[in-house]
N, C-alpha and C positions, 0 to 999 in steps of 0.2 A: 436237258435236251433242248436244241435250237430248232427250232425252223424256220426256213429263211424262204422268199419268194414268194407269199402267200397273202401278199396286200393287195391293196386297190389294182394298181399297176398290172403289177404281174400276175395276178392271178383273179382277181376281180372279189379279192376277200372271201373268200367260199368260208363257212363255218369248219376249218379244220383244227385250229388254235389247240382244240383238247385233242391232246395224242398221250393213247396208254402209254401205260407203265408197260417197258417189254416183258414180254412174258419170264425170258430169264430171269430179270430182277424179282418179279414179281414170285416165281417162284423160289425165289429167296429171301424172301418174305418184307421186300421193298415194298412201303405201302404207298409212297409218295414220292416225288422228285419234283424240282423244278422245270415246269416246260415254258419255253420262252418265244413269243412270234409275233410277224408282222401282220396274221392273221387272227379271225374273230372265231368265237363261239357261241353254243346256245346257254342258256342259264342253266341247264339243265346238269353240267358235270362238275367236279368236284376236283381239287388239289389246289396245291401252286404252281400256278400260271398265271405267266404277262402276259399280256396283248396288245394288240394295235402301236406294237413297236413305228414310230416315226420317227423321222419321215422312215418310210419302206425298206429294202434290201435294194429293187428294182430302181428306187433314187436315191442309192449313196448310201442309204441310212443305216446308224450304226451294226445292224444285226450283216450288214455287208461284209463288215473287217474280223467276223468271229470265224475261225477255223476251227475243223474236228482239235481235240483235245485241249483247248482254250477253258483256263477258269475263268468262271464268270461269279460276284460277289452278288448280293441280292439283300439289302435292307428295307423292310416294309417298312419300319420304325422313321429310317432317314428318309424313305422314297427314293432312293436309288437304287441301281442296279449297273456296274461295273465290271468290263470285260478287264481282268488281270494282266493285260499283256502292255508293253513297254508301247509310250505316243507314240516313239519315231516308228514304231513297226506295225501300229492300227495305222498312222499316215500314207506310210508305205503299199500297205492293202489296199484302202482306200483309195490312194491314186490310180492304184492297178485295176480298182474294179471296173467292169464294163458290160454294163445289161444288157440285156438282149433288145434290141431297136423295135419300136412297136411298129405293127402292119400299118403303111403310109396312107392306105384307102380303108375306107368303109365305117361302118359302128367301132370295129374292136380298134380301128388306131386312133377315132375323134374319143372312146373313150379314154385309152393311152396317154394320150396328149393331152386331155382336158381335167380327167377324175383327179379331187381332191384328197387328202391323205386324210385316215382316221378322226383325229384330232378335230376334222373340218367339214365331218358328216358324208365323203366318200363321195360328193355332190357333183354334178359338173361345174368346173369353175365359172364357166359364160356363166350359168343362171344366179351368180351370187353379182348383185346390184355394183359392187366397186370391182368387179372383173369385169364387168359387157365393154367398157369401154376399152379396155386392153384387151379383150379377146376379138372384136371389132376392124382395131386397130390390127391386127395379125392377120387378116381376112385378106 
């Protein structure tokens, strides 16, 4: 299971990462699945789940180019994880994706335009010492 839209950007990384097992599955005695997202969790739940897909859905990042019924390969052993579908046609997605434009005023667009992506602690980019002078420089 994907979930896509649920990073920094777009959704301010809310703790939704852990999504049950449907209950159909479940009542088919699925005890586990992989769930996959640009979003975080608490320590607290249990299975296989990725997170903090980078960069986001919201910029570009790979969970962008995944469509309903797309297989996706998953090596904890290699550390990869692999959307099964042909380059020219994740390129093709990908050029097509287009996010939703953050609000140009206020807190939620300087967060929009400023917050860093997982990997970079979710921070605002000004307050990191070798951004101020490019975020400055933008002013």
């Amino acid at each position: 299971m994907v979930l896509k839209n649920a990073g920094p950007v777009a959704a301010g990384m809310p703790e939704a990462g852990y999504l049950p097992i449907p209950k159909k599955l479940a009542r088919a005695g699925v005890k586990d699945i992989v769930r996959i997202s640009d979003a975080r969790m608490s320590g607290t739940a249990f299975g296989t789940i990725v997170l903090h897909i980078a960069p986001e859905t919201a910029r570009g990042g790979p969970l962008a180019a995944v469509e309903s019924g797309d297989r996706i390969r998953l090596s904890v052993r290699e550390k990869r994880i692999d959307l099964l579908v042909d380059a020219d046609e994740i390129a093709r997605r990908l050029a097509g994706h287009r996010p939703p434009l953050p609000p140009a005023r206020g807190y939620r667009g300087l967060y929009a335009r400023s917050v860093t992506q997982a990997p970079e602690g979710c921070d605002f980019a000004f307050l990191h010492h070798e951004s101020t002078a490019r975020w400055e420089d933008e002013q």
